[in-house]
N, C-alpha and C positions, 0 to 999 in steps of 0.2 A: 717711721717709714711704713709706706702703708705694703698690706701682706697680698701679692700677686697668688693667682693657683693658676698652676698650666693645666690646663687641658690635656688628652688624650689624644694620640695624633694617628694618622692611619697607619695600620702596623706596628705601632710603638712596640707592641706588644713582644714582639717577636726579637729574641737574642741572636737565632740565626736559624736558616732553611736552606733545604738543597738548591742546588743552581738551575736556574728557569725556573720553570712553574711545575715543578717536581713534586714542591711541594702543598699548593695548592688546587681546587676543582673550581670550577666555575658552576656558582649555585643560581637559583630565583629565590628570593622574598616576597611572598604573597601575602594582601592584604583586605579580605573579605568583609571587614570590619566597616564602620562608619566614620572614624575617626583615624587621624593620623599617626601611623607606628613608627617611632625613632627607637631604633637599636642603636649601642656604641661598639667600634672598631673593638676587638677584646673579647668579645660577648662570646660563652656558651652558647652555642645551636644545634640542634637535634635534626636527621632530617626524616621526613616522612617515610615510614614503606606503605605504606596504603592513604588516597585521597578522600574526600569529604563531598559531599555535595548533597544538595537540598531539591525538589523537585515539587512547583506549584503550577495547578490548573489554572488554566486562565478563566474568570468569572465569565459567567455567559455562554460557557459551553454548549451546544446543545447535546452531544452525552455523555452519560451519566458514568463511564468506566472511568477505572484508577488504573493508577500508577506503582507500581511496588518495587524491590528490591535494586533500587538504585545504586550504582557503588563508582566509581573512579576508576578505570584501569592504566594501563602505561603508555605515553601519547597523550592523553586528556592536554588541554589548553584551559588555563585560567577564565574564569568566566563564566556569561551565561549560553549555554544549550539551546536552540530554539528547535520544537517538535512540531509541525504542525497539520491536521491533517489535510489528506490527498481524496479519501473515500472514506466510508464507514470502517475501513480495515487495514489504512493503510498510510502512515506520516512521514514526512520530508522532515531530515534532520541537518541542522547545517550548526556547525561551530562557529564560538564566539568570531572566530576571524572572518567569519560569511562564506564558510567554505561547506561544501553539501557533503553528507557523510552518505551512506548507505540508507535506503528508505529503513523503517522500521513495521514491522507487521503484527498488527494484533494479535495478543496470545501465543505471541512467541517472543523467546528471550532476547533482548537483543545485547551487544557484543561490541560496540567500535568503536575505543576511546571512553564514553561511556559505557557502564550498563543498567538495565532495567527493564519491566515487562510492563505493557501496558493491557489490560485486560477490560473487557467491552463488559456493558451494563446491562440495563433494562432495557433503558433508548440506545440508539446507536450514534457512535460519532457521525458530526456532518463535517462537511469540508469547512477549512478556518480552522476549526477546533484546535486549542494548542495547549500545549505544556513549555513550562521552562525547566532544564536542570542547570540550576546554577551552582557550580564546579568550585567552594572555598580553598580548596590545596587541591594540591598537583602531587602525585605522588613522584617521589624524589626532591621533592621542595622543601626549604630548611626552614623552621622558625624555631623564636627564642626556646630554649630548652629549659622548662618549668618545673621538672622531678622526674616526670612518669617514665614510663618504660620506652627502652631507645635500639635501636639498628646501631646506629651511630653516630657520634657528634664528630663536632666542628668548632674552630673557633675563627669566628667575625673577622674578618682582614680588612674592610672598611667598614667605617661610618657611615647609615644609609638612613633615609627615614622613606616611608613607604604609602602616599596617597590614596583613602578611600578605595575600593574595587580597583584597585593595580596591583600594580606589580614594578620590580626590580631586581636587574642583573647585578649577583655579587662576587667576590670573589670568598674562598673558604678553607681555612686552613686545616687539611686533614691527616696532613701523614709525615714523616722524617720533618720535624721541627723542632726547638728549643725555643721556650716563651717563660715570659718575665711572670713568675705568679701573683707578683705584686700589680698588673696590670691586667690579669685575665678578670672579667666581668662578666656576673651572672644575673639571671633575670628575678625582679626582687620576691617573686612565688619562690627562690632559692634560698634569700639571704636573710627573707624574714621567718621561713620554717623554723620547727623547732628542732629540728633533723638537719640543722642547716649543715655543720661540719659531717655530718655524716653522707649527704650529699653531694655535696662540693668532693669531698675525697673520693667517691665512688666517682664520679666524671673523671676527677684526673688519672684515676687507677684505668677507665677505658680511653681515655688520650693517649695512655703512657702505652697504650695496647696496642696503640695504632703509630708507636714511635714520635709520640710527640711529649720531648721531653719537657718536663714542670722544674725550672731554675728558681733558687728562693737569693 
């Protein structure tokens, strides 16, 4: 007889959880990358306390100022930033969603959803001129949990896979739950460590922190 393997089902994971969504948040998976991210239902996830993002001039500027301490704040949308200027001292910022934020002014910090300073050069900016910040995490957004130092994890409530520069709404189990350990899964920067048991125990020792019991 030939040998079937079942698959992993969404929530299998789970022995039991409070009533409603008590015991669940509703997360995003972001996915900045080039290539396509499949997580499994099960999966360890960590979530952000601070976001990412990258910030290029556009070639052909005519000036010569940069751009410095860019950072993510609370708010930010997935995506890219579009900055562009209005005067020698003065850019239109409008979010990935085509929405205009607050101008931004030269040589001074600015503060809204993004931040960063853009500081004038030799030549002066001309009108057009532009920058992109484009925004890889969102702070408060979960992805797979690979080792490093953590706020707080989660464990994956569905199976999701995540398309080039998108994004997906998840669900994520965080609190008063009871799950199967033989179905919780981690991401293989976990399983192939050489700290792998020493890893994996510290997660569940802050699962167990957050009332989420580990059944063997």
């Amino acid at each position: 007889m030939p040998v079937l393997a079942e698959g992993y089902y969404t929530g299998g994971f789970l022995v039991s959880e409070a009533r409603g969504d008590r015991s669940r948040d509703a997360g995003i998976i972001e996915n900045a990358g080039a290539t396509v991210v499949a997580l499994a239902d099960g999966l360890v996830v960590s979530q952000n306390s601070a976001g990412t993002a990258t910030i290029t001039a556009t070639p052909g500027n005519v000036g010569n100022g940069a751009a410095s301490a860019v950072t993510v704040l609370p708010g930010a949308v997935f995506g890219e930033y579009s900055i562009i200027a209005t005067s020698a001292t003065s850019f239109d910022v409008t979010d990935p969603n085509g929405n205009a934020l607050p101008p931004l002014t030269v040589g001074t910090a600015y503060a809204d959803e993004i931040g960063l300073t853009i500081t004038a050069g030799s030549t002066p900016f001309a009108v057009g001129d532009d920058f992109t910040v484009n925004v890889e995490s969102t702070v408060g957004s979960w992805t797979s949990w690979t080792g490093g130092a953590f706020t707080k994890l989660g464990i994956l409530f569905n199976r999701v896979e995540v398309n080039p520069g998108s994004f997906r709404n998840v669900s994520i189990v965080t609190r008063q739950a009871e799950v199967n350990q033989a179905e919780v899964q981690f991401d293989p920067a976990i399983t192939s460590a050489g700290d792998a048991a020493t890893l994996i125990a510290n997660a569940f020792t802050a699962l167990a922190a957050e009332n989420i019991i580990i059944a063997r």
